[in-house]
Steps between C-alpha positions, in 0.01 A plus 500: 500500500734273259785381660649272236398262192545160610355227259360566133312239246385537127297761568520553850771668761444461873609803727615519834253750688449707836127556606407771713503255765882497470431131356709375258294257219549431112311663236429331198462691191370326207502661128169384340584676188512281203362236741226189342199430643645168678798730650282729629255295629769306735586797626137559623493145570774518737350797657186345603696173620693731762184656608400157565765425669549816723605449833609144408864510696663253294369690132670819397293776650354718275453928651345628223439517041443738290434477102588841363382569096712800526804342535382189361659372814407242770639568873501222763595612807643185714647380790906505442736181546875433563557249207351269313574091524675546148740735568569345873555173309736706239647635801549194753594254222526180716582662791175493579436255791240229526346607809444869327344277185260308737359869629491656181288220384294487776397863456444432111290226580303697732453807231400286241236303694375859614374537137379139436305573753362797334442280145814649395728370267872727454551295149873690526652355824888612458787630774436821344165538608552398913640822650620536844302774700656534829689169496218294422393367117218648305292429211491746216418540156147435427506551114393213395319339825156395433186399735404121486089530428379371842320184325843314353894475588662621154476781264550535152743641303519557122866601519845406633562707804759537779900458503592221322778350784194508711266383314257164548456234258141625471565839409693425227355197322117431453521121527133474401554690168459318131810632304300486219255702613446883421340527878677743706740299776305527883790502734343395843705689778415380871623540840693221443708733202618717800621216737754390169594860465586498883651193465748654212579806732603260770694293295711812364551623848637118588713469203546857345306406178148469444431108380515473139873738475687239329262600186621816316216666307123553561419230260680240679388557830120494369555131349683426830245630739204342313695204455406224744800214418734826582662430845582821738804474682521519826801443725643495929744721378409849450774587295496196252290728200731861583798230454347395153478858345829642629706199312660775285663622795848457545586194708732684739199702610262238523748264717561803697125521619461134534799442700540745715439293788195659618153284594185647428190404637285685260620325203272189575159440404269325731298216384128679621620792302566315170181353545307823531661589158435182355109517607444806369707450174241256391346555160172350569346798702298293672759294662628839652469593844295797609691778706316344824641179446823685390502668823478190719852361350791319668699772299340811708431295859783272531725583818802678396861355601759679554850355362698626764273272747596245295862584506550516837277200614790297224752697665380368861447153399794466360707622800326284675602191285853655528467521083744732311285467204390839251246664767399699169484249226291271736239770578495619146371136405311500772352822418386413152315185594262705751428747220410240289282287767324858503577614823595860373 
């Protein structure tokens, strides 16, 4: 039984269903009329990836397909998810604390080395295609995956593919490619063209904006991502690039929200979590990290401090010293100088 519609694509809309089980799941119903031979075949393709991956708990589960010629119709039948990272992003803004970002990445890290290990490559990494299934992060999407032949660590690609704020130097520009030459450009695409797509999607969840925002058409941000003299910004301040892009604000709002008085503690950036951006934002792919190494980070294992034990061990000292000095102002400084020694 239909309940509701509850996502649609080019030629797809995704349903919200009840089994006979009283379940509720998605189902994906994909118009393959009019489709190419390279459309339809991803379709297949991703298919057979989620049979693969069946009973994979981090992957999308996949209940059941069905390719009908009647209808000219493909129907996916799926397990059914709360939200997806985009629209949680869309929704949060930078509300979104530090300690949720550190899970969320955690989980995404997990799902993505659940397919590596598989000889898996997404090629499409993007908030858009994590969705959260009972609170926790899944991987969906398969489109465009392909399987890594068992006897080398890239495939090949004739063709651009993927979303172009996540996508790796490699996949855009063949760097071994004569530009005189009427050869066909061989875009290698790794594991390693995953780990920079992850590494955008954790950058936009730091700072709001995936890392090349400051350039405003496709064009641009092609010559910028394949560009290796082009420096990424990075920042402790988690609010420095939203700042940037809302200059045509009025100044009595934006003095409002930065003096209002308030501290918070989400609106630093630890030093372990720039550098987990930084490592996988490298455009040699080998210089990545893999998701193992990715996983053993200061970012993800790092002890957590809490600012208000901070607060009150200033606040005790300080009494103690018989100081009347800013309890707050002294613990905000404090603060900031264990997030960016890495202890958060």
């Amino acid at each position: 039984m239909s309940l509701q519609q509850i996502g649609r694509g080019g030629t797809s809309k995704v349903y919200k269903v009840l089994s006979q089980e009283g379940k509720i799941l998605a189902l994906k119903k994909i118009d393959i009329n009019g489709s190419d031979k390279t459309a339809f075949q991803g379709y297949i393709n991703e298919i057979n990836l989620l049979n693969h991956l069946k009973n994979n708990s981090r992957i999308i589960q996949l209940m059941d397909s069905e390719i009908n010629r009647d209808t000219n119709s493909i129907y996916m039948v799926m397990e059914c998810g709360e939200i997806d990272l985009a629209r949680l992003l869309q929704k949060e803004g930078n509300k979104i604390s530090i300690s949720s970002i550190k899970m969320y990445w955690e989980q995404m890290l997990k799902a993505v080395h659940a397919i590596h290990e598989e000889n898996i490559i997404h090629s499409d990494l993007k908030p858009a295609n994590f969705l959260l299934v009972g609170g926790a992060l899944k991987l969906i999407d398969f489109g465009i995956a392909k399987a890594i032949p068992n006897d080398t660590t890239n495939i090949h690609r004739e063709t651009q593919t993927g979303t172009v704020n996540y996508m790796s130097p490699e996949s855009i520009s063949d760097f071994n490619a004569d530009v005189d030459s009427d050869q066909r450009p061989d875009f290698k695409i790794s594991r390693a063209s995953d780990v920079w797509s992850l590494g955008c999607i954790l950058y936009q969840m730091v700072y709001g904006k995936p890392p090349f925002f400051r350039e405003n058409t496709i064009f641009k941000k092609f010559k910028a991502i394949v560009n290796i003299k082009y420096q990424i910004a990075f920042s402790s301040d988690r609010n420095q690039f939203r700042l940037e892009s809302s200059q045509n604000q009025s100044s009595s709002s934006s003095n409002s929200n930065e003096n209002n008085g308030t501290y918070n503690i989400n609106d630093f950036v630890s030093s372990p979590l720039i550098e987990v951006m930084k490592l996988c934002l490298q455009r040699e792919p080998k210089k990545r990290p893999t998701i193992p190494q990715l996983l053993q980070q200061a970012f993800i294992h790092a002890p957590q401090v809490s600012y208000n034990l901070v607060y009150n061990i200033v606040d005790e000292m300080l009494n103690y010293c018989n100081k009347k000095d800013d309890v707050g102002k002294i613990s905000q400084v404090l603060y900031e100088q264990i997030l960016k020694q890495g202890s958060f």
